[in-house]
C-alpha positions as semicolon CSV with decimal commas, in nm:
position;residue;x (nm);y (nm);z (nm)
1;X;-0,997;-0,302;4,525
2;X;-1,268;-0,568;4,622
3;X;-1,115;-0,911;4,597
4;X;-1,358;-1,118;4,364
5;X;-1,429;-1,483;4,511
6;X;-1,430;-1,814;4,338
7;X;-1,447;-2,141;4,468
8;X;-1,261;-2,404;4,356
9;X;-1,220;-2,757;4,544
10;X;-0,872;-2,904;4,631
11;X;-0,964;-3,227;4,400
12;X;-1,071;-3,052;4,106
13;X;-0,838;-3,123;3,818
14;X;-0,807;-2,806;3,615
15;X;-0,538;-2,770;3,325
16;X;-0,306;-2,471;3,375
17;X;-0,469;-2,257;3,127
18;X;-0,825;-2,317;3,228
19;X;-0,935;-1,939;3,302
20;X;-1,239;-1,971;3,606
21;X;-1,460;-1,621;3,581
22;X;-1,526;-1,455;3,968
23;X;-1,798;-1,607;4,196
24;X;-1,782;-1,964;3,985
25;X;-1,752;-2,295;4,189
26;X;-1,641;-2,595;4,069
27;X;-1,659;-2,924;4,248
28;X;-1,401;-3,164;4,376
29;X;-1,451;-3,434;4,101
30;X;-1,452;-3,196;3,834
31;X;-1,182;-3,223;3,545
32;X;-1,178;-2,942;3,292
33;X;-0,931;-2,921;2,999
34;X;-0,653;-2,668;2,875
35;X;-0,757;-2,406;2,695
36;X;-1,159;-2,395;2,846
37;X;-1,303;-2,077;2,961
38;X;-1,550;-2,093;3,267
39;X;-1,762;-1,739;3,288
40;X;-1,811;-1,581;3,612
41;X;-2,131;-1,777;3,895
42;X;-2,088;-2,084;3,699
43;X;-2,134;-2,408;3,883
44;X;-2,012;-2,762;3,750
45;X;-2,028;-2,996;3,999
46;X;-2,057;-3,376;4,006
47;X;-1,869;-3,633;3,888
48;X;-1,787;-3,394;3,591
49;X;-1,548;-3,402;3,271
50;X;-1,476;-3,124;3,019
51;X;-1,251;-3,140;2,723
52;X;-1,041;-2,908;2,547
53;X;-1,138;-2,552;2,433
54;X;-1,537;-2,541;2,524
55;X;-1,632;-2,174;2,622
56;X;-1,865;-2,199;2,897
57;X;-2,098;-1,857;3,000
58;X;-2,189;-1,703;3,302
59;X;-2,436;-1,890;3,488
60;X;-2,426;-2,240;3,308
61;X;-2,488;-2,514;3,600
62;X;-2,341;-2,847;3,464
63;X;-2,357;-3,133;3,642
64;X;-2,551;-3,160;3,903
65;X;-2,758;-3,435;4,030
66;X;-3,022;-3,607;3,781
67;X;-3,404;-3,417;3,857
68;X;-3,551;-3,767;3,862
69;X;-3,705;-3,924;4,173
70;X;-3,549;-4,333;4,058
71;X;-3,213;-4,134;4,149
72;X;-3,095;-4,281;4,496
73;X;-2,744;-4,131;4,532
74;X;-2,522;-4,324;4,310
75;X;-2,232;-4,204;4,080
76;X;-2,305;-4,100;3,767
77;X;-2,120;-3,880;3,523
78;X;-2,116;-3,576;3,276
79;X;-1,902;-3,622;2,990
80;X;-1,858;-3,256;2,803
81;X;-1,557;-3,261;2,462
82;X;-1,386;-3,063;2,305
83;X;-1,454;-2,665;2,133
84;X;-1,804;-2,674;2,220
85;X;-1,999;-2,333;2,330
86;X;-2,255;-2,369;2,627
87;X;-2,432;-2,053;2,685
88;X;-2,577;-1,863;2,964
89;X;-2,836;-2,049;3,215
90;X;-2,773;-2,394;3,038
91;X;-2,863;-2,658;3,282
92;X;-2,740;-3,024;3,234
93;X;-2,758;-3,275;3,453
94;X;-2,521;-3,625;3,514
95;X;-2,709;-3,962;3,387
96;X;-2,901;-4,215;3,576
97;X;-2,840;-4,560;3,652
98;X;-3,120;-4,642;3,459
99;X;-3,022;-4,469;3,130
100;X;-2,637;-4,618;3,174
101;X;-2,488;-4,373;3,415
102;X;-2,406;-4,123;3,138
103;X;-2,491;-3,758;2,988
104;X;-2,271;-3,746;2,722
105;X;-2,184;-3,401;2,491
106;X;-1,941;-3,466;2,169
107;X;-1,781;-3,219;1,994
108;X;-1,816;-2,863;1,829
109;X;-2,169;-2,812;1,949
110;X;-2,340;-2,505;2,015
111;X;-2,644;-2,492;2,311
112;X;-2,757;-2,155;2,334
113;X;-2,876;-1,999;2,647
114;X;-3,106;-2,101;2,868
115;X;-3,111;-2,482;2,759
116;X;-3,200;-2,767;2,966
117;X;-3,087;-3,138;2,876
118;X;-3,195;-3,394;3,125
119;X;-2,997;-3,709;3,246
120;X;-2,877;-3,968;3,016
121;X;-2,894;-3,765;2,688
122;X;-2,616;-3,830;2,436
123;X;-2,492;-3,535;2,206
124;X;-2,338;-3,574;1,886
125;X;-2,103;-3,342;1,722
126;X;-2,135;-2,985;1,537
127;X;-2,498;-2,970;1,658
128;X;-2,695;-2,648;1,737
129;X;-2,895;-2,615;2,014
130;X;-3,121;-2,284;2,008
131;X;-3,229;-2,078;2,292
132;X;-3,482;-2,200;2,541
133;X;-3,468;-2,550;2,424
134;X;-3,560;-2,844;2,682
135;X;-3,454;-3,152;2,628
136;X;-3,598;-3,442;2,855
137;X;-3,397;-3,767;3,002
138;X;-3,305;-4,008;2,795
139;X;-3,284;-3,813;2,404
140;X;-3,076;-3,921;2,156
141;X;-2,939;-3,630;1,935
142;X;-2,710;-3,712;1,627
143;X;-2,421;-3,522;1,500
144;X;-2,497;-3,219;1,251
145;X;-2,857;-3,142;1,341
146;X;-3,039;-2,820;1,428
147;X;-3,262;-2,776;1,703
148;X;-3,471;-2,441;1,677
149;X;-3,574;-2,234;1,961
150;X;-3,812;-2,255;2,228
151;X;-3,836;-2,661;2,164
152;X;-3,909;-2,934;2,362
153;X;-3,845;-3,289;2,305
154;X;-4,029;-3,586;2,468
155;X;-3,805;-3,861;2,681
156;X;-3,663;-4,086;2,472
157;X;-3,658;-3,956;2,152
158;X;-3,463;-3,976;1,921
159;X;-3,313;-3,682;1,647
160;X;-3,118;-3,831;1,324
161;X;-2,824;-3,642;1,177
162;X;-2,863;-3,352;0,935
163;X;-3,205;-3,292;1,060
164;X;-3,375;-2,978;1,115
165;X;-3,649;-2,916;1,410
166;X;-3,823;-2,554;1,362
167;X;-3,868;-2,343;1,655
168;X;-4,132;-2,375;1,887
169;X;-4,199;-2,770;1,824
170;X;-4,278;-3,001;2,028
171;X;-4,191;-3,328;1,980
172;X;-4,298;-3,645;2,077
173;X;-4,154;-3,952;1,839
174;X;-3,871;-3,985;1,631
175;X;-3,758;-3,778;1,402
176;X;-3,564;-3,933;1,097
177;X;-3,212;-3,834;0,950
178;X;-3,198;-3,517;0,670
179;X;-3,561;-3,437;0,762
180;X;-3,765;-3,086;0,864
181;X;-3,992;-3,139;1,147
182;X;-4,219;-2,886;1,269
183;X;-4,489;-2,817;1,454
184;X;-4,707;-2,908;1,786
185;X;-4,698;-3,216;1,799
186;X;-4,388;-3,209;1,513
187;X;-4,468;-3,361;1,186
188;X;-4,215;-3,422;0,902
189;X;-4,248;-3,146;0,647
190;X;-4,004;-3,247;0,432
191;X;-3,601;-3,295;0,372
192;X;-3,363;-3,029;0,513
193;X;-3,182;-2,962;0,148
194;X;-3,005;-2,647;0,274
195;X;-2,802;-2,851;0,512
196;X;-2,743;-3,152;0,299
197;X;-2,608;-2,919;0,008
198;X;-2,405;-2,729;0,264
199;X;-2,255;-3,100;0,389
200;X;-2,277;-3,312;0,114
201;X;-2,066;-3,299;-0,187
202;X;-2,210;-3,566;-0,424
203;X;-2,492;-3,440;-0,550
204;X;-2,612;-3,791;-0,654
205;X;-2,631;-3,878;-0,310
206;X;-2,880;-3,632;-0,238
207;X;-3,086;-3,749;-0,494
208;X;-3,072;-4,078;-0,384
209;X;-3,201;-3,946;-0,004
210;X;-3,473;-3,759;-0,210
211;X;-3,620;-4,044;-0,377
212;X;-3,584;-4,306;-0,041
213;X;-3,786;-3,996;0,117
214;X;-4,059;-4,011;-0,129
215;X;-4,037;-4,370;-0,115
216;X;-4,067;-4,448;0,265
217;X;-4,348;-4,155;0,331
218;X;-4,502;-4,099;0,008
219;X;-4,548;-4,400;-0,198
220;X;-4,821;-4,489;0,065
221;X;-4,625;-4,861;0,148
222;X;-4,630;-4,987;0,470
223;X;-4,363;-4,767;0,656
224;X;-4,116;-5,108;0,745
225;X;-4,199;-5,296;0,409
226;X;-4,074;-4,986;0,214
227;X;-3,764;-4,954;0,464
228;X;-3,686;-5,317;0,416
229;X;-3,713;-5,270;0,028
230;X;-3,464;-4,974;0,046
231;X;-3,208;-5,150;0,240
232;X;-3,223;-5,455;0,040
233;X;-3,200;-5,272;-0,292
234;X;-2,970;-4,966;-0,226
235;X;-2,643;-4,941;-0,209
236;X;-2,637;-4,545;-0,104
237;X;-2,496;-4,502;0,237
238;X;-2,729;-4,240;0,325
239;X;-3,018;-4,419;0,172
240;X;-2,948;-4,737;0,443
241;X;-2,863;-4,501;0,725
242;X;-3,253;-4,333;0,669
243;X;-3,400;-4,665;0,643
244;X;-3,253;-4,813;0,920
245;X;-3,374;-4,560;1,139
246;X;-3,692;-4,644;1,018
247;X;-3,672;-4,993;1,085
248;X;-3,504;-4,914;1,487
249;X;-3,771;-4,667;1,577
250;X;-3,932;-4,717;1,947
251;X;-4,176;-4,413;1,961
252;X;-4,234;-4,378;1,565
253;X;-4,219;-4,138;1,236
254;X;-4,446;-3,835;1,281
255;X;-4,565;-3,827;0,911
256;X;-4,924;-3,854;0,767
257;X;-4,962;-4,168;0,574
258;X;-5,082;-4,131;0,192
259;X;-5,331;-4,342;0,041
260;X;-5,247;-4,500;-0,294
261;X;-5,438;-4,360;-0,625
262;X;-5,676;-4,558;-0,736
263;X;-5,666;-4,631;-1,117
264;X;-5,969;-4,442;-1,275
265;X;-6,190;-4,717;-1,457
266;X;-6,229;-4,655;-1,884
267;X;-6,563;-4,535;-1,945
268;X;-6,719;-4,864;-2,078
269;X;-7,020;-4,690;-2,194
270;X;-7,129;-4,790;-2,587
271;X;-7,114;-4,482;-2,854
C-alpha cells in the first residue's frame, strides 16, 4: 500500500490526540491543541497557535506571512481558540507590526470555505463567516455576527455584535451592533430581530434597541448629539453598547440621513 506523506517539523508542538490528514505540513513554531483535526494538504505555518477542538479542512493555509509590502520579516503571530470550524481553502494570514503583531480568532466560529482574512483582524466568538468572504487587514469583527457570502469588507472596518451583513455586500464603513447591512456599498436596512430574539431573553431589552435605532438614524438628529443623548439618558446595556459605537466610529454609519417634518402651517385664510 502507498505510504501517504505528511510533514511535520521537529518543533511543532502538537497534543497527542491532534489527528494531521496525509500530505499536510505544519511548521516548526506551530502549537495545535488536543482534540483538533487537521484535513489532509493543509499548511499552518508561522508563528502559529490553535486551541482545543477546531476542525480544520483540507486545504486551509493558516498562517503564513502577512500579503502586505510594510512587512519586513519580523515575528508576528496567529492566535486560532477553541471548537471553531475553518473550512476548505480558508486563507489567514499572521498580523503586522503595524496592526500590533496579531490575527486573532476567538471561539466557536464558523468561516466557511474559501475565506480570506488579512493580517491583524480580530475575531470574536460564535461568529459565521460564509463562503467566499474576504476580509481585508486590519477588521474588527464582534462576537455573534453573521457575515453572508461572497462579501468583502474594507480595511479597517469595523462589524458590531449581533449584526447581520447580506451576501454579496461590500462594505466600506462601520457597521453598528444588532443591525442588517446590505448592499454595494452596504447601507443599514434595519435591525437583525431574528438574531436578537434567538439571543436575547428580555424582551424589553429589545425594545429598548428598537427605539435607540429609530432614535440615532431616524429622528433626523445629528448622528453624535443623538448618541450622546442615549448614553446620558439610558440605562439599557444594549442601548449604551449601540451608542457608543456610534460615538467610536473612524470610517462612519452607512445610513441615509432623514430630514425632519416640517409642521404644516393652519390655513389662515378668512371664511
Amino acid at each position: 500500500k502507498r505510504q501517504y506523506q505528511r510533514r511535520v517539523h521537529g518543533g511543532a508542538k502538537l497534543a497527542d490526540d491532534v489527528k494531521i490528514g496525509p500530505y499536510t505540513i505544519i511548521g516548526p513554531n506551530v502549537t495545535i491543541g488536543e482534540g483538533t483535526i487537521v484535513g489532509s494538504h493543509t499548511v499552518i505555518d508561522g508563528h502559529t497557535t490553535i486551541g482545543k477542538n477546531n476542525n480544520i479542512f483540507s486545504h486551509a493555509v493558516l498562517g503564513t506571512i502577512p500579503q502586505d509590502l510594510k512587512y519586513n520579516g519580523e515575528e508576528t503571530y496567529l492566535k486560532i481558540g477553541d471548537n471553531n470550524t475553518i473550512r476548505e481553502h480558508t486563507f489567514i494570514n499572521t498580523g503586522t507590526a503595524g496592526g500590533g503583531y496579531n490575527t486573532i480568532i476567538g471561539n466557536g466560529n464558523l468561516i466557511m470555505g474559501h475565506v480570506h482574512m488579512g493580517h491583524d483582524c480580530i475575531i470574536g466568538d460564535n461568529i459565521v463567516i460564509a463562503n467566499s468572504t474576504v476580509l481585508a487587514g486590519h477588521v474588527e469583527i464582534a462576537s455573534n455576527a453573521v457575515i453572508g457570502g461572497i462579501s468583502a469588507v474594507h480595511q479597517f472596518c469595523k462589524v458590531g455584535e449581533y449584526a447581520m451583513l447580506g451576501g454579496g455586500s461590500i462594505v466600506v464603513q462601520d457597521i453598528p451592533p444588532y443591525c442588517i447591512c446590505e448592499g454595494n456599498r452596504a447601507s443599514l436596512r434595519g435591525l437583525n430581530i431574528n438574531g436578537l430574539r434567538r439571543h436575547l431573553q428580555n424582551r424589553d431589552d429589545i425594545s429598548e434597541i428598537k427605539k435607540a435605532y429609530k432614535h440615532l438614524f431616524e429622528s433626523g438628529i445629528a448622528l453624535a448629539d443623538s448618541a450622546n443623548e442615549l448614553i446620558t439618558s439610558s440605562q439599557n446595556k444594549y442601548v449604551k453598547t449601540l451608542a457608543q459605537f456610534v460615538l467610536d466610529t473612524k470610517r462612519g454609519i452607512p445610513f441615509t440621513r432623514k430630514k425632519k417634518k416640517k409642521k404644516k402651517k393652519k390655513n389662515s385664510a378668512l371664511i
